[in-house]
C-alpha positions in Angstrom: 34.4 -27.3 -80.4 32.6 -26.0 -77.2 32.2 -22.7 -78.8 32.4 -21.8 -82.0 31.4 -22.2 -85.6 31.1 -25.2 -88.1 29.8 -25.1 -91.5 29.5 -27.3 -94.5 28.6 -27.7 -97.9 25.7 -30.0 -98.5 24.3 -31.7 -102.3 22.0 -33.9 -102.3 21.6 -36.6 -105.4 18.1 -37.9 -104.7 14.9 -36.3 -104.9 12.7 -35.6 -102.2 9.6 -37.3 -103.3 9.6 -40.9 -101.7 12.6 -40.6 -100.6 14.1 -40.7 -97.3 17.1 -38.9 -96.6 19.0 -36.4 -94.4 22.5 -34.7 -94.1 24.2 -32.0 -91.4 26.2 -31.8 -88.7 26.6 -33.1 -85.2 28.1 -31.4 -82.6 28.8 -31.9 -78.8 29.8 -36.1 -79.4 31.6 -37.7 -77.1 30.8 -41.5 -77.6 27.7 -43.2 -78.4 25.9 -43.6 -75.1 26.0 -39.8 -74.1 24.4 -37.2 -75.4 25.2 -35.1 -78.6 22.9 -33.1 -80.6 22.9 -32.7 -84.6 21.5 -30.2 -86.8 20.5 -31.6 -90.6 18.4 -30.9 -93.5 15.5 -33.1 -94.7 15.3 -35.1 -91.2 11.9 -35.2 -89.1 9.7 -34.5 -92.3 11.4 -31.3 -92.1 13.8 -28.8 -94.0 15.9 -27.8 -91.1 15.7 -29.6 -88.2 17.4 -29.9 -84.6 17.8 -33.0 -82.7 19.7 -35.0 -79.9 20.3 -38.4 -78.8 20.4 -39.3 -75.6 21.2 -43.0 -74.3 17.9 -45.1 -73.3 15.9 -43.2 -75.2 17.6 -42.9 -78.7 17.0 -40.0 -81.6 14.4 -37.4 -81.1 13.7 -33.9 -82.4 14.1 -30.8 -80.3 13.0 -28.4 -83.2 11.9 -28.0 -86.4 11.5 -25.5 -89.6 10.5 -25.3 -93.2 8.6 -27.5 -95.1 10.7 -30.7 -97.1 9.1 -30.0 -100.3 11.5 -26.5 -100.1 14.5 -28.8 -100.6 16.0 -29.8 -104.0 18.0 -32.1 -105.2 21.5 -31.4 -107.1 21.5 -28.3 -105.9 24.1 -27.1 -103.2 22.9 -25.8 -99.6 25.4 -24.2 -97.0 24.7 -25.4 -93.6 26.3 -23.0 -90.8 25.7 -23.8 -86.6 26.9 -21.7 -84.4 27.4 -22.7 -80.8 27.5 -20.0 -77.9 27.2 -21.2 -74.5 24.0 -23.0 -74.7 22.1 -21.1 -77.5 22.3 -23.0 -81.0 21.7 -20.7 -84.1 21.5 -22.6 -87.5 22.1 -21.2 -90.8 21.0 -22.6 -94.3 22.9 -20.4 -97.2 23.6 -17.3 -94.7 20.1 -17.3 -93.6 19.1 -17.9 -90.2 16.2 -20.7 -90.1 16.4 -21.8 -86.4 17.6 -20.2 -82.9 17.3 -22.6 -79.7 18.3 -22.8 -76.1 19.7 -25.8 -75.5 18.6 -27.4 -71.8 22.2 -28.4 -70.4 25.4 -27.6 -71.6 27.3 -30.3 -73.9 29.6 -32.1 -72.9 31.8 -33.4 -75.6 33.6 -31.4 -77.6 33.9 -33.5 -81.4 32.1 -32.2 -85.0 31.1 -34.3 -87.1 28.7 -35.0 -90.8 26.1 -37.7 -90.1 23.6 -38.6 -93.3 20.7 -40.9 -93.1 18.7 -42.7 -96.2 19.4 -44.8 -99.4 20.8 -41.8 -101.7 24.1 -40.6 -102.2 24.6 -37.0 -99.7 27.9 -34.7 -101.3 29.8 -32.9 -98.4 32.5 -30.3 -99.0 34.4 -27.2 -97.7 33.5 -28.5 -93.9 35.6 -26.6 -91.6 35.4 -25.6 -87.8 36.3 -22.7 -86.0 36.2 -22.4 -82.1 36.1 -19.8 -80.2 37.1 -18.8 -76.6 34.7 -19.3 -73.8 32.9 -17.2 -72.0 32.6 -16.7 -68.1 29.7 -14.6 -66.9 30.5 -12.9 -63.5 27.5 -11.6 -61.3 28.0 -10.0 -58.0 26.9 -6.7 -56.1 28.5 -3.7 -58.0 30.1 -1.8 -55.0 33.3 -1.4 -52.9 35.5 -3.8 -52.4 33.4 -6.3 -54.6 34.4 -4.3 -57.6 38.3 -4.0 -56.5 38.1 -7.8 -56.2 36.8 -8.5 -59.7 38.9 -5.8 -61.4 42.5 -7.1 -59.4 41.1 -11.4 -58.8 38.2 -12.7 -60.9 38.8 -11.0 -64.2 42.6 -11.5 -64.1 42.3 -15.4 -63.3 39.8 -15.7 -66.0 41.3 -13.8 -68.3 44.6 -15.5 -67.9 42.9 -19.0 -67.8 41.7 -18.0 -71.7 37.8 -16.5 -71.0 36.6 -13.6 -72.1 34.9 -12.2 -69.5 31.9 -9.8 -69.1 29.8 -7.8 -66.2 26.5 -7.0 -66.7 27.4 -2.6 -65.8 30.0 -3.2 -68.5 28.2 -4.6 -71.4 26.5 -1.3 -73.6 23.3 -0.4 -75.2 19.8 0.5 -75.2 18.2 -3.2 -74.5 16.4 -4.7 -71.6 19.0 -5.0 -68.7 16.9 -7.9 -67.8 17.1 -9.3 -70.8 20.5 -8.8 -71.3 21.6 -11.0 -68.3 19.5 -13.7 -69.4 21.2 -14.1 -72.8 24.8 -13.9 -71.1 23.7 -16.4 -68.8 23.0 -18.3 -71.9 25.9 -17.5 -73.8 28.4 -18.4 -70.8 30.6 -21.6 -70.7 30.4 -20.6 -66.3 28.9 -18.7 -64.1 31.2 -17.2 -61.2 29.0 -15.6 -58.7 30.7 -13.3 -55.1 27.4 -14.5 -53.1 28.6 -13.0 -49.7 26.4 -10.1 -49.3 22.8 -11.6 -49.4 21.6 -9.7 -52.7 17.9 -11.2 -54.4 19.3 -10.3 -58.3 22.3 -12.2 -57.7 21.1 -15.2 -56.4 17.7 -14.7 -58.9 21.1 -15.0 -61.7 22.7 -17.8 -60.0 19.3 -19.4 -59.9 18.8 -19.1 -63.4 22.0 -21.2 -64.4 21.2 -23.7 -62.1 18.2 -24.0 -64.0 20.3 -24.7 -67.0 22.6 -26.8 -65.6 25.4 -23.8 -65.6 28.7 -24.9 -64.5 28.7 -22.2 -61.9 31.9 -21.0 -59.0 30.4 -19.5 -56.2 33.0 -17.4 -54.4 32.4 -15.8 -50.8 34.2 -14.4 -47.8 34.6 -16.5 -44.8 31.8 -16.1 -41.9 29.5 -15.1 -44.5 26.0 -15.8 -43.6 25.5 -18.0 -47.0 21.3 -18.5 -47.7 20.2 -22.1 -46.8 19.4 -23.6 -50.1 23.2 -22.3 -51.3 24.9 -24.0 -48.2 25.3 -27.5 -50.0 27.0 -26.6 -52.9 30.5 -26.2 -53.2 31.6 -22.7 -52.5 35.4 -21.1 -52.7 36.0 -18.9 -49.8 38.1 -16.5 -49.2 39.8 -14.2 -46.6 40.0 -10.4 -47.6 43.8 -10.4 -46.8 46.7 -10.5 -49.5 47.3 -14.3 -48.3 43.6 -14.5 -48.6 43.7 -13.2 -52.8 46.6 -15.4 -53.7 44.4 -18.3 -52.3 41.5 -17.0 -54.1 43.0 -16.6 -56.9 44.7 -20.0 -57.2 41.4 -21.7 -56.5 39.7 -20.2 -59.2 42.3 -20.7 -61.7 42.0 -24.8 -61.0 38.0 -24.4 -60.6 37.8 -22.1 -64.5 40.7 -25.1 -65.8 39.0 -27.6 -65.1 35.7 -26.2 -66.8 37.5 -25.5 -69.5 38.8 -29.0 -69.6 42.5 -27.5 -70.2 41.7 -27.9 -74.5 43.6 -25.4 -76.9 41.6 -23.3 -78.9 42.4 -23.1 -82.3 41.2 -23.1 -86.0 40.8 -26.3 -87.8 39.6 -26.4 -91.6 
């Protein structure tokens, strides 16, 4: 799951008193020397807690909420996490007890239960349901960039299993600032047209650098690119039909291999 929801049933046997024990999900495990983060109840002298491991340094907490003494025993909690790009929500019996940004996108893609103490932990009803990712597209919003998202980048992405969102199309009454920031968030990529030299789109680009975005920068050839963009890896482009098919084939390997090429599906 890269996206998605997981939830579970969670009972535990033992009371809280002296005892020392812990149950919840991970999410984002690959193998034990890279990093993963796991969500649990009890853990860090905690009711709801979120953590991460990450090789050389071991187990620490990123978060926590509640007080312990809130938790009983035989008594049966539902733990729901939800994963959207980078922001973590977590659920105890429908109720949300913890939001967090995480600081770099996961890279593995397993679910899993993990417990922790001397007493018997009761899981049940665990199931898993992933959802597409998202790609994030900024760009100046005026002719031809817009003809080239509508007919190139939202057509590729789209067709390479993203749902894809523009700030101009996305409705409401909230911040517009604000609003990018949480798509940025939310996104699985960042595909950013940085040929004309515009400060809000390279302010956006320089936001999901800061969290480690996977990001395609696309331009046109002989653009003038800023000098800190230079060394990254940039797709460019003539603005001739030759110059869209190539465009367009680039980006569908670049968004693939984000994606990793994994089926989404529903798994219970």
């Amino acid at each position: 799951m890269a996206n998605g929801m997981c939830r579970v049933q969670i009972r535990f046997t033992g009371q809280f008193g002296g005892n020392v024990q812990a149950a919840g999900i991970v999410v984002g495990y690959r193998s034990q020397e890279q990093r993963y983060v796991f969500v649990q109840l009890g853990a860090s002298n905690s009711a709801y807690s979120v953590g991460e491991y990450v090789s050389g340094f071991g187990w620490r907490p990123l978060v926590t909420s509640g007080q312990i003494d809130n938790l009983r025993a035989d008594r049966e909690y539902g733990l729901q996490v939800i994963l959207t790009g980078q922001n973590l929500r977590v659920l105890v019996d429908s109720v949300p007890v913890i939001e967090y940004l995480l600081s770099s996108p996961l890279e593995g893609r397993q679910v899993g239960l993990i417990a922790a103490g001397n007493q018997r932990v009761d899981f049940s009803g665990f199931a898993v349901h992933t959802g597409r990712p998202k790609a994030f597209v900024v760009m100046q919003f005026a002719e031809p960039y817009d003809t080239f998202y509508k007919e190139v980048i939202q057509q590729r992405a789209t067709s390479a299993g993203f749902d894809v969102i523009r700030i101009d199309e996305k409705a409401g009454p909230s911040v517009i600032f604000q609003d990018i920031q949480r798509e940025i968030e939310d996104s699985d990529v960042v595909i950013a047209e940085i040929t004309p030299t515009n400060p809000n789109v390279l302010y956006e680009l320089g936001y999901a650098h800061a969290l480690k975005k996977p990001t395609i920068l696309l331009a046109q050839r002989g653009a003038e690119l800023p000098f800190d963009i230079r060394s990254f890896r940039v797709v460019f482009y003539n603005d001739t039909i030759g110059g869209k098919a190539e465009v367009e084939r680039n980006l569908q390997i670049h968004l693939e291999a984000i994606k990793g090429n994994q089926p989404f599906r529903v798994a219970s």
